[in-house]
N, C-alpha and C positions, 0 to 999 in steps of 0.2 A: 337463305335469306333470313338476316333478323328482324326479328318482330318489334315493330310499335305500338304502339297504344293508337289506334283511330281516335282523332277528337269530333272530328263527325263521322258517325258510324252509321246513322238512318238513311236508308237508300228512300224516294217513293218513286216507282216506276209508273210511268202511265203510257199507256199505248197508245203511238199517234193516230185517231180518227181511224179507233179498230175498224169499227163494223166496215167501212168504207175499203179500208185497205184489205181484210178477210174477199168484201167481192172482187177486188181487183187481184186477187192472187190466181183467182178462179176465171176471172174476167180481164186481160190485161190490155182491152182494147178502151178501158174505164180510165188505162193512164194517163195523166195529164189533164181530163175532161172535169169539169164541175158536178160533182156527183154527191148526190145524197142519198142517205137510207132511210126510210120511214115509209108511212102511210101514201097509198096512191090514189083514194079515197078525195071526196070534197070534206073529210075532215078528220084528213090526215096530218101526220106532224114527222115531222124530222126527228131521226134519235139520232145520226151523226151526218156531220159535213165534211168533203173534203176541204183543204185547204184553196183550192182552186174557188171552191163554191162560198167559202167563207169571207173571201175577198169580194163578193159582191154583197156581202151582209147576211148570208145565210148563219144560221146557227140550230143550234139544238133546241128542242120544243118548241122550234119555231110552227107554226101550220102551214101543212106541203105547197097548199095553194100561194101563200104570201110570201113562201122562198120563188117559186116560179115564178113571181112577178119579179121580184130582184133580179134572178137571174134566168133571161128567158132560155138559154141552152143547159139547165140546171138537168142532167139524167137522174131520174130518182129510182130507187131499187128496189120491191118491196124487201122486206127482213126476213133474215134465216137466220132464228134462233141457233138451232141446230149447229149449222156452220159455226157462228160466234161462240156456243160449248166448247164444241170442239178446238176453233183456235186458243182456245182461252186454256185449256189443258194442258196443251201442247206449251206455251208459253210460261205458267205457272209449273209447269215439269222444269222448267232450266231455271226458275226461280228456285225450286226448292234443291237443285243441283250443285248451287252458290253457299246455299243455308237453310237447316231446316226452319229457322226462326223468318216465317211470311206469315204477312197478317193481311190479307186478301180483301179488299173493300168496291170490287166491282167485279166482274169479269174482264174487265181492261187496268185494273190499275192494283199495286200493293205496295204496304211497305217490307222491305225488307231491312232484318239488323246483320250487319256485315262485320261485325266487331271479331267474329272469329278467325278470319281471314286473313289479320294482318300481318300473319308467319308467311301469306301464299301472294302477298302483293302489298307495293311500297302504300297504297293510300290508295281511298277509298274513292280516287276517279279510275285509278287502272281497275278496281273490280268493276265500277259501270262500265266503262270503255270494254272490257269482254266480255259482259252481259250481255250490254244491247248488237256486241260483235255476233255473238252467239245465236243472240233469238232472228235476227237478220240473216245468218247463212242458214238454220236449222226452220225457220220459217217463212222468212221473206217477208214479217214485217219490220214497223219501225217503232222504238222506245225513245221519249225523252226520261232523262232522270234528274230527280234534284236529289241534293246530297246535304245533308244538315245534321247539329247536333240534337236535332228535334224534331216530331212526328209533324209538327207545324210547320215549321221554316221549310222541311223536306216538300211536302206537300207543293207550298207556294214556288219553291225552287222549280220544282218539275213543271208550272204552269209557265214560267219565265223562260225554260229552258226548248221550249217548243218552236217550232217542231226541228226534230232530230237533233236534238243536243243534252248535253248536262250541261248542269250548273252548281258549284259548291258555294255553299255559305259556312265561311271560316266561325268558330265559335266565336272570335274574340268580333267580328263585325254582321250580327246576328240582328244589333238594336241600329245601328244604320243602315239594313237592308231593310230592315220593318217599317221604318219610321216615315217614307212618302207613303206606303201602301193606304189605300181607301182603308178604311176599320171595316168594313164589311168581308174586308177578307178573314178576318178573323173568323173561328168558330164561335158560337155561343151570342154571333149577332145578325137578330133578324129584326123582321120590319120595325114592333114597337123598340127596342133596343136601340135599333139605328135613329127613332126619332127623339130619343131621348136624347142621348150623345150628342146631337146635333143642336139640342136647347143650348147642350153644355160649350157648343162649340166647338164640336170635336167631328174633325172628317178625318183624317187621318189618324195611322196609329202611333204616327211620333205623338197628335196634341193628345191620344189617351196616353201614351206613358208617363206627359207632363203633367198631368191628374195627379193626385195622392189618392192613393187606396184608399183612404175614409172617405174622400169626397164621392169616391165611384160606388163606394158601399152604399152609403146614405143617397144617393139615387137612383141605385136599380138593386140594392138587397145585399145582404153580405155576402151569400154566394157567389151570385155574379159577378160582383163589383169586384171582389178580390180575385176570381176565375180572368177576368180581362186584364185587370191590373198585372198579374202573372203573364197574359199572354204578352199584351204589347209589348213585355221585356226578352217578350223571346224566352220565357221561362212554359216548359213544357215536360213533365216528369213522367207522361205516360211511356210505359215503354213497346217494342211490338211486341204484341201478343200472336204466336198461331195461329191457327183455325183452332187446335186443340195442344196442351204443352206437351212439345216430341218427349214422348218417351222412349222414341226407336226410330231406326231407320234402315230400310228393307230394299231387297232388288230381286226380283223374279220375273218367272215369263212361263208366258203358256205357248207351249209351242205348234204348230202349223201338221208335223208329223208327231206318231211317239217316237221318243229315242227308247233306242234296244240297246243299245252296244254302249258296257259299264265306261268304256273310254271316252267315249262323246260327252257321257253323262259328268266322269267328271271335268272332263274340260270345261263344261259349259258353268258348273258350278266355282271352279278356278277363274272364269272369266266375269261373274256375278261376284264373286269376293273382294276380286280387282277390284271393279267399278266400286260397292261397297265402302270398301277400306279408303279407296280416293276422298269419297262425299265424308266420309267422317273427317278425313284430314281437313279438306275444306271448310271443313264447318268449327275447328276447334276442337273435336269431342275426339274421344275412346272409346270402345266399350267393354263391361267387363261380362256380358251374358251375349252367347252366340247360338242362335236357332235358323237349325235348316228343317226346310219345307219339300215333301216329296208329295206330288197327286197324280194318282194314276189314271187310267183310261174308263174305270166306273167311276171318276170321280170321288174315290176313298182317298184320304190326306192323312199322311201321317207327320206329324214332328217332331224334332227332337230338340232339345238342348241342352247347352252348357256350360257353366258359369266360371270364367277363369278367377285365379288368384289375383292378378294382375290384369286393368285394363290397357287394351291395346288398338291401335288402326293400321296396324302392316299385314299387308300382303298375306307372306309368308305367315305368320301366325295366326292371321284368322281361318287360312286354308288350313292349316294341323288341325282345328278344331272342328272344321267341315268334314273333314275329311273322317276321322273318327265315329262323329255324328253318323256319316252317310255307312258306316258299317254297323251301328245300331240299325239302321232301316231293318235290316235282314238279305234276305235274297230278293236279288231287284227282279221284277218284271219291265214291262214296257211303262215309259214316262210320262205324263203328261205336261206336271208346272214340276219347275223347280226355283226354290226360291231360299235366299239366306238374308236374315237379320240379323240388326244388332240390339242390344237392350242393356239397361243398367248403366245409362253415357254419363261420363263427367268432362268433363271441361280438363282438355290436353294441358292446361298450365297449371290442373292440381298438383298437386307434391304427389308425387310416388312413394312405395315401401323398399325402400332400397333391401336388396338379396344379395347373398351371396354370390359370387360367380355372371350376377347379373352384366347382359352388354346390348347398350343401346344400337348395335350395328345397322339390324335393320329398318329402324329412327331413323340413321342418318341414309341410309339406302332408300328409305319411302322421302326421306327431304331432298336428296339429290332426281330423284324421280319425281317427282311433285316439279319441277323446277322446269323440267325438261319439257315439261305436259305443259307449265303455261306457259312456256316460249312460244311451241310448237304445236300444240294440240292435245287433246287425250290421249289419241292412241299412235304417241309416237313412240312411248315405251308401252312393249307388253311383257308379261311375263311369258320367258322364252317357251314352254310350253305350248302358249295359243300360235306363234309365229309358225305360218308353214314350211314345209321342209325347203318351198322354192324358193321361197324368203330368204330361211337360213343360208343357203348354197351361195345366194348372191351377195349377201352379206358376207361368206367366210372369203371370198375369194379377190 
């Protein structure tokens, strides 16, 4: 598949009416019923609504007692933090499966930048469309997504796109999607701001882009005025940020028994490689530093690594390098975690050192494989190694 350029590359994912759907995963006799989570208290408050409940006017921070009068069959649930962690892990795990670049802004909701992807899918709805495919079969709940050139437009998109849908907003029609929106949608406008604007005439964010920027200056400050000025145009340069900027990207496990037997051991690190060497493809990156992780049963950890001449994300060559690593450990006892990263990433569309004798073979072997996995699924190709023998036999035959 060739690559294009994303012109909207900003995903923002929001989970629909997590907390609600989390009880009804656990609770499936909750479906279809008008249900909210909050306080059960006389002065308690809703932190989410289902959709059922919100068509009777329920909403968030509302107080529990004046949603039950809206809606008198309204089930309310007290809240389990705990639970919403949890799903919230789980969920942000296939976030960062797509790209390490998530900039995480609730427990239910983030943006992601998808711009690496475009070698692994035509545009930036076919990556939502197996996102929220994904987080639906691997969790059972539900994502809207909005898709924009901007961490704003994406934002608003994803409220539009509710519930269970995407929505893109083309760059080139950014300022005719903005333009009926209330101006409260904008960020950087709260109550005194809103009554200002409103002197000016101004309830929508088409009549603030008909503004000139000195006139918005010289009424609410230079900062602001020129900060909204920018926004109404749909102009928005922040980019996503992580939690923290990937310097690595790792896959490990702690396992249930120790492994003994050097063969399991390294299967399992051949099958940790895989995975690995996928998520960098996904994401854009190489890398050119490789560390395996071995902890034993007193919990002592040793690591190694090592730094190729060439960065890479195939398979096959990050396993040569594991594999070497796992003979510096020394003499294996029993296992506990085994775990392999990657470090030193650059961006798969830097120029390379061209070599001698150099052949991109297993390139075009991990992009025919890549291809196959997004038709089909991950693990529809493995490396023959993990496939078992009864697999094989039925496959040769």
């Amino acid at each position: 598949m060739t690559g294009v350029t994303f012109t909207e590359p900003i995903l923002h994912v929001d989970m629909d009416a997590f907390f609600v759907a989390v009880e009804r995963r656990r609770r499936p006799e909750l479906g279809g019923r008008p249900v909210a989570v909050g306080g059960t208290g006389p002065r308690g408050v809703v932190a989410s609504a289902s959709y059922e409940a919100r068509a009777f006017g329920v909403r968030s921070a509302m107080p529990t007692a004046r949603a039950r009068r809206l809606c008198p069959d309204l089930v309310v649930v007290a809240p389990d933090h705990a639970a919403y962690v949890q799903a919230s892990e789980e969920v942000f795990e296939i976030f960062r499966s797509f790209t390490p670049r998530v900039e995480g802004l609730s427990l239910d909701e983030a943006f992601l930048d998808v711009s690496g992807l475009r070698l692994h899918h035509p545009d930036p709805e076919a990556v939502a469309t197996e996102l929220r495919r994904r987080i639906r079969e691997r969790t059972g709940l539900v994502a809207s997504v909005g898709i924009a050139s901007t961490k704003l437009v994406a934002k608003l998109a994803s409220a539009d796109a509710k519930p269970d849908g995407v929505l893109r907003v083309p760059v080139d029609e950014v300022e005719r999607y903005l333009a009926p929106k209330p101006v409260r949608a904008l960020w950087g406008v709260g109550e005194a701001t809103h009554a200002a604007l409103e002197r000016l005439g101004v309830t929508t964010v088409g009549d603030l882009a008909a503004l000139t920027p000195r006139v918005l200056e010289r009424e609410l400050g230079a900062a602001l005025g020129a900060h909204l000025s920018r926004m109404a145009r749909g102009i928005d340069p922040r980019p996503v940020v992580a939690e923290s900027e990937v310097k690595s990207v790792s896959v490990e496990r702690t396992y249930p028994a120790d492994l003994t037997d050097r063969a399991h051991i390294e299967a399992e690190l051949l099958k940790h490689t895989d995975r690995l060497a996928y998520r960098l493809r996904r994401a854009g990156l190489r890398a050119r530093t490789i560390t395996l992780k071995v902890r034993f049963p007193d919990f002592s950890t040793v690591t190694r690594s090592h730094t190729r001449s060439e960065p890479t994300a195939t398979t096959p060559e990050l396993y040569d390098d594991v594999r070497r690593l796992l003979a510096r450990v020394g003499p294996l006892r029993a296992v506990r975690l085994l775990g392999v990263g990657a470090g030193g990433l650059e961006p798969a569309a830097a120029p390379r050192q061209l070599q001698v004798g150099a052949d991109d073979g297993w390139e075009r072997v991990s992009e025919a494989v890549d291809a196959v996995r997004e038709r089909f699924g991950a693990d529809a190709v493995v490396p023959a190694r993990l496939v078992p023998e009864s697999r094989q036999g039925r496959a040769s035959s």
